[in-house]
C-alpha positions in Angstrom: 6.0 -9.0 5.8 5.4 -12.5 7.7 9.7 -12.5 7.5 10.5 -9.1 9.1 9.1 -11.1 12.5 11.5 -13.1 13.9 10.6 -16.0 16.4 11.5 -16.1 20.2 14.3 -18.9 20.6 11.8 -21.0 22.6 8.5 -20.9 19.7 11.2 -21.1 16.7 11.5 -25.3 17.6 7.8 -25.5 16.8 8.7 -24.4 13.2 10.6 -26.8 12.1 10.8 -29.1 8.9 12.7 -31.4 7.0 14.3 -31.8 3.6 15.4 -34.1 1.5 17.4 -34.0 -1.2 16.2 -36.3 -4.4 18.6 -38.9 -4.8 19.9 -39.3 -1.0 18.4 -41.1 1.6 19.6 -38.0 4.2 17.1 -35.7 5.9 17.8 -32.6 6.8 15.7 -30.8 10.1 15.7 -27.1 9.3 14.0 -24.6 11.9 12.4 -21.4 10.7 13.4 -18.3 12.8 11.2 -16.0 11.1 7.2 -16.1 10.4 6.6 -18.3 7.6 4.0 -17.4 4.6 1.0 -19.7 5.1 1.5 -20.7 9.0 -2.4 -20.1 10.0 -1.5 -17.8 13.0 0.9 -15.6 10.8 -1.2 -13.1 10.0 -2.1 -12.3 13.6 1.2 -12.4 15.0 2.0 -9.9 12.3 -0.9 -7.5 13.4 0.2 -7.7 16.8 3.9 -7.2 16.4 3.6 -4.3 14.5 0.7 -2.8 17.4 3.1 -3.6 20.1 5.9 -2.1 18.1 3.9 1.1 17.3 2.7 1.5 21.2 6.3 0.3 22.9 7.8 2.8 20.3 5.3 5.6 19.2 5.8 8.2 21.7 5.9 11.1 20.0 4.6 9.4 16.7 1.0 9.4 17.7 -0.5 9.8 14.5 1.7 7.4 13.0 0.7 5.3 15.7 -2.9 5.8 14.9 -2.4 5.3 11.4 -1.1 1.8 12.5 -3.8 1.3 14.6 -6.8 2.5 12.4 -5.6 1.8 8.7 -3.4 -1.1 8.4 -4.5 -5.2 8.3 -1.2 -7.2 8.3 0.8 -5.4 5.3 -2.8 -3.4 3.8 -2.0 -0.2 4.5 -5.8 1.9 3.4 -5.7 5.8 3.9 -6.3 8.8 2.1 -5.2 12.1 2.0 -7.0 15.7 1.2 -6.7 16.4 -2.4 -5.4 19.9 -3.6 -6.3 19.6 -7.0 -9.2 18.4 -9.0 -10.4 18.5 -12.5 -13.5 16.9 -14.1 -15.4 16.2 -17.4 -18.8 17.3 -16.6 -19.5 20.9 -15.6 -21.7 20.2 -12.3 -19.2 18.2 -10.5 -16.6 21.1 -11.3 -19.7 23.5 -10.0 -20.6 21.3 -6.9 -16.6 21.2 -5.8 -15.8 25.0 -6.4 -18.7 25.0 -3.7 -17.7 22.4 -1.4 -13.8 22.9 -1.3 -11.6 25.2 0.8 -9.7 28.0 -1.0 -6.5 26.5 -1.3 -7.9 23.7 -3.5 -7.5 24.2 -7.1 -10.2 23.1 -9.4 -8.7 22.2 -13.0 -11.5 23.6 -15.4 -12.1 22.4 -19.3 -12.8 25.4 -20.8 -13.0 25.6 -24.7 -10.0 26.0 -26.5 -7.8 24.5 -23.9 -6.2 21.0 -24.0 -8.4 18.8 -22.6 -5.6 15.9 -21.8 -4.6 16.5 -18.2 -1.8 14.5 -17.1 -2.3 13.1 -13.7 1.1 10.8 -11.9 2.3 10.4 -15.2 -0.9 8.9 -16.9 -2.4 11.4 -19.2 -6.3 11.5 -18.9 -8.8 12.7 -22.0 -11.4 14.5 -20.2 -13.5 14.9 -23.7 -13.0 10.8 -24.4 -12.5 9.7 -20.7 -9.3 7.4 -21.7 -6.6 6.9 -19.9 -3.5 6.7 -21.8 0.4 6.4 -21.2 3.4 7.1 -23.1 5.6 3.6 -23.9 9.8 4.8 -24.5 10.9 2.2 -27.7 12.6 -0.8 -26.4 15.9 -0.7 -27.9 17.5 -4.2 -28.8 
């Protein structure tokens, strides 16, 4: 993230190191013209580049803007979404959501005599067990 924020012209000279190669008495001055990982003030200059970006830029974005705003700490992007389907293993949770949730939520019952592996973003979940397994494809050498 630090590297998609490039430096003015005038701060970049204030990133600047040297190298040297291990048999040669040469140095080399190199000057950074992005954010480097580990600078202290990276992280802040991050935040604040991508909040200027969203507010110079947002108009007609405003949730993404929000989003921006609200959810995300340097590149931690934390949000959530309303579910449209659920499923459980015990019977009052299923009870308590076929309560609680609008209609267009579908509530994935156990019932006897059905499967009771549901697979769930390609992990496949034992609601009688509660494991969580995942099908490996052979390795052919």
């Amino acid at each position: 993230m630090f590297s998609r924020v490039r430096l003015q012209e005038q701060d970049a000279r204030y990133h600047r190191f040297l190298l040297k190669e291990k048999n040669s008495k040469v140095i080399d001055t190199y000057q950074m013209n992005r954010l480097a990982f580990g600078d202290t003030s990276s992280p802040c200059e991050v935040i604040y580049a991508t909040r200027r970006t969203a507010k110079d830029h947002g108009q007609g974005q405003e949730d993404a803007v929000k989003a921006i705003n609200e959810n995300l700490y340097v590149d931690d992007y934390l949000d959530s979404a309303e579910t449209k389907k659920w499923t459980s293993n015990i019977p009052e949770v299923v009870s308590e959501l076929r309560q609680e949730t609008k209609p267009d939520v579908d509530i994935v019952t156990n019932l006897v005599g059905h499967e009771p592996e549901k697979k769930i973003l390609g992990v496949k979940w034992n609601t009688e067990t509660d494991e969580l397994t995942f099908a490996v494809a052979p390795v052919e050498e």
